[in-house]
C-alpha positions, 0 to 999 in steps of 0.5 A: 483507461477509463472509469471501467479500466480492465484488471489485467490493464491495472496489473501490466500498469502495476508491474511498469511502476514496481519495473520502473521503482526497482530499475530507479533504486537499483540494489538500495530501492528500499531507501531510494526516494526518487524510485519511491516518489516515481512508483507513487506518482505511476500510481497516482497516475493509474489511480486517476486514469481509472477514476478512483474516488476518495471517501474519507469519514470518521468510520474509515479513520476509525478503522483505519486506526484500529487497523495500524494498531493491529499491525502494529501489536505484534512489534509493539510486544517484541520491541522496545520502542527507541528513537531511530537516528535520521531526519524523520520528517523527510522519510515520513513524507516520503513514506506517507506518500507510497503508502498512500499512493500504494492503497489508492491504487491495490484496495481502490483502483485494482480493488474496484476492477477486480470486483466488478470482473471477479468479486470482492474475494478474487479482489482481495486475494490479488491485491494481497498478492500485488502488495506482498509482490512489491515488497520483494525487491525492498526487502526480499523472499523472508518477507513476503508471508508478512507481506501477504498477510498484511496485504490480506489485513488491509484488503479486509479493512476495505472490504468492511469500510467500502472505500481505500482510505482506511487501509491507508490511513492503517498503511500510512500510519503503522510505517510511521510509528515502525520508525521507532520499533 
């Protein structure tokens, strides 16, 4: 792959490491680290290969923090927040790694593709779809309208930062306060 990697290259990669994820965790691919750091390390892989870059600044941490406090305000009004039972340190290295991995790849990677083939709505309508499909496996049909919608909200982010790192850090950081919901 190169710089200008093809769309429909990134989404046959996508499917490979979601295929891969799934075929390593088996019927607990939700809590399977290995399929979990497999899926990321694929995604980091096709991430790199189509010459992604990072730009991380105040703006993009800013809306990255904004964006976890809205993903987080439906639970954070529903649930009182309790301390899970568990090693919380593993699971949130783990976490933070897929999640990172996950938006590098869908809002940078395929997002950048998908603009430049197709424009910035096609590019976020897909990369919706690619992220609600992910998660069907882990955690199956009833999710996938919360799924798409939170794949829309982190399109959004990076629609209005310019870069992925927003929607990481808003990634990243609603799993890891989800811990105690």
């Amino acid at each position: 792959m190169t710089r200008t990697a093809p769309g429909a290259l990134l989404i046959a990669g996508f499917a490979l490491a979601v295929a891969l994820r799934v075929a390593i965790g088996g019927v607990a691919v939700a809590d399977s680290v290995a399929a979990g750091l497999t899926f990321a390390a694929v995604l980091a892989l096709l991430t790199f290969a189509a010459g992604t870059n990072c730009r991380l600044g105040r703006r993009s941490v800013a809306w990255g923090v904004g964006g976890a406090a809205v993903l987080l305000l439906p639970a954070l009004l529903l649930a009182h927040p309790a301390p899970r039972e568990g090693m919380f340190l593993p699971w949130a290295l783990v976490v933070t790694v897929v999640a990172t991995a996950e938006e590098a790849f869908l809002r940078g990677a395929l997002f950048d593709a998908l603009t430049r083939r197709f424009g910035e709505t096609a590019a976020l309508v897909v990369t919706a779809l690619c992220f609600a499909g992910l998660h069907l496996p882990l955690y199956g049909w009833h999710a996938m309208p919360l799924d798409l919608a939170v794949g829309l909200w982190l399109g959004a982010l990076r629609r209005t930062t310019g870069t992925w790192t927003a929607p990481a850090i808003a990634h990243g950081l609603a799993d890891l306060v989800a811990w105690w919901l």
